[in-house]
N, C-alpha and C positions, 0 to 999 in steps of 0.2 A: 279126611277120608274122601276118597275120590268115588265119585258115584259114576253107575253104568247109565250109559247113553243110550236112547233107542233110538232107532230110524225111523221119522216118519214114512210109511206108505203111503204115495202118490195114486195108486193105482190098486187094488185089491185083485185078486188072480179072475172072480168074475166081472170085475167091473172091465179087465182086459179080456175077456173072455167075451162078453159081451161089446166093446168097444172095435175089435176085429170082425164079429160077424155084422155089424153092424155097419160099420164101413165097406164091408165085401158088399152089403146089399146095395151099396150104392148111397147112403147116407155120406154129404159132403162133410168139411170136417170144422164149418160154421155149424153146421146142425150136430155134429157130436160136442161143442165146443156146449153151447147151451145145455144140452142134455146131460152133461156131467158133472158141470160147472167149473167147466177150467178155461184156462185159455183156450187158442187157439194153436200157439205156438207148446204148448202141453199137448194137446192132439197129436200136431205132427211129429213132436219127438217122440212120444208114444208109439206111435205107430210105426214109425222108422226104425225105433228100439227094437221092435216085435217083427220088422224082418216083412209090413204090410205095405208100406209106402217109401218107395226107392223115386230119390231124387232124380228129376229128369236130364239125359246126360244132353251135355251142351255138342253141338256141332258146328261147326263151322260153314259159314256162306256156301261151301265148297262141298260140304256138307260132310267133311270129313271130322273125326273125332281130332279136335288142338293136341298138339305137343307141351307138353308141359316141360318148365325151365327144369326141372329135374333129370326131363329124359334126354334133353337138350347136353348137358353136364355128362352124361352116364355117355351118351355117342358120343364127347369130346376125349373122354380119358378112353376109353376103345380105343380111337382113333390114334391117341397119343400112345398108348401102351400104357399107360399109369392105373392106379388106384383111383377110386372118386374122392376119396379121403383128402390124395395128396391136392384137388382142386376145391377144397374148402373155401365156401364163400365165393364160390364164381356164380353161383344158383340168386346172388341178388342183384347180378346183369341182367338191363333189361331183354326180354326175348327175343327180337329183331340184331341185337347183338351176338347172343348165342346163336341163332340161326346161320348167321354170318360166318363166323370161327367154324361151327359144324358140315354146313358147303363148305367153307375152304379150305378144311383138311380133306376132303373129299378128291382133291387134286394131286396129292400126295401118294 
């Protein structure tokens, strides 16, 4: 006979309930780490899950937001007229390469 499984809960609806205002107050997430007793990396995902702590977005020297090889791939088949499908697997070229191909259809 197969037995029902239950899901440990990580977090209790006041214990997030409490672990959000508590970070709003400005408690860092060493001090929620203690106070809960979880990790630290349990904190952060926590609170990330919960929509309170958004990772910080990366910028570039230039200070503009990177291109990623994804949108790299998506302006190549644009450019080509194709599907991104039919360019399966160019997305593990390295970037400086897609960037390359991407300007030089640009001349077309």
């Amino acid at each position: 006979m197969a037995t029902a499984t239950t899901k440990k809960v990580n977090y209790t609806a006041e214990q997030t309930a409490e672990l959000k205002a508590l970070f709003a107050a400005g408690k860092n997430v060493d001090e929620l780490a203690t106070k809960f007793g979880k990790s630290t990396r349990s904190i952060i995902a926590k609170l990330s899950r919960e929509g309170v702590l958004k990772a910080k977005e990366y910028v570039s020297k230039a200070g503009e937001k990177p291109i990623t090889k994804e949108a790299f791939v998506k302006q190549i088949a644009e450019k080509l007229g194709v599907e991104m499908d039919k360019l399966n697997g160019l997305e593990k070229t390295n970037k400086a390469a897609l960037k390359l191909i991407s300007e030089s259809l640009n001349a077309f």
